[in-house]
C-alpha positions in Angstrom: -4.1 10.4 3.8 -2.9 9.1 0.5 -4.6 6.5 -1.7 -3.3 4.0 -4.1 -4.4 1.9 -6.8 -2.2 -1.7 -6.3 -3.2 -4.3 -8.3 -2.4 -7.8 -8.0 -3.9 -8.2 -4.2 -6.5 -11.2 -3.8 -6.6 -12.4 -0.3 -5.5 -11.1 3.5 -2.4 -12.7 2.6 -1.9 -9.6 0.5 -3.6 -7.3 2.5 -0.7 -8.5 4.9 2.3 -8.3 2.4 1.2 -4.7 1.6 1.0 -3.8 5.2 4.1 -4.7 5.9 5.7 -3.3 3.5 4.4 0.3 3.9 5.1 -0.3 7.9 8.9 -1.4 7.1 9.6 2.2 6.3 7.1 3.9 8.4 6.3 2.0 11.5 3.9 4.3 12.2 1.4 4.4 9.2 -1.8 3.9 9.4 -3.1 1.3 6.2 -6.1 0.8 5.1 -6.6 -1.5 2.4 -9.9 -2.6 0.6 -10.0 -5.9 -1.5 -12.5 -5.0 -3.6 -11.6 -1.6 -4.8 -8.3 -2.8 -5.0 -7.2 0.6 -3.0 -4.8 1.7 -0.5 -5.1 4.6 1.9 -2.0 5.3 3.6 -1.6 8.3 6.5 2.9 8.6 6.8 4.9 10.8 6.7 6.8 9.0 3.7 6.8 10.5 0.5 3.9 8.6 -2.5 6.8 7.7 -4.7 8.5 5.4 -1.6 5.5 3.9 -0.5 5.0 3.0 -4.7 8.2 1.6 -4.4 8.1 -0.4 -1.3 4.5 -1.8 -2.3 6.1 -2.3 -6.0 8.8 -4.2 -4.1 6.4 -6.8 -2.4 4.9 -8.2 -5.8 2.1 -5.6 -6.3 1.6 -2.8 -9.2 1.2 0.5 -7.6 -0.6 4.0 -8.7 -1.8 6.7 -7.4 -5.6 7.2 -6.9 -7.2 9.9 -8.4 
């Protein structure tokens, strides 16, 4: 499982946007976001630096978690 920091989410709306944007390249992948840690734990097969891009690409800042 790989976490990310992704800043910018405020609501389920974003919880959603994020969601979907990890699942549009992995249909597969298990996401587990958490508002108020402003993480995101993703279990795919696709490499960190896509899913970056892909949540990058639906309005959000996104960083690995360390």
């Amino acid at each position: 499982m790989q976490t990310f920091k992704v800043d910018g989410m405020t609501c389920g709306g974003c919880v959603g946007a994020v969601t979907r944007a990890v699942q549009a390249v992995d249909k597969d992948a298990k996401v587990e976001v958490d508002l108020a840690t402003k993480t995101v734990k993703v279990d795919s097969k696709v490499s960190p630096l896509q899913i970056i891009d892909v949540i990058t690409n639906a309005g959000f800042e996104a960083r690995t978690a360390h």
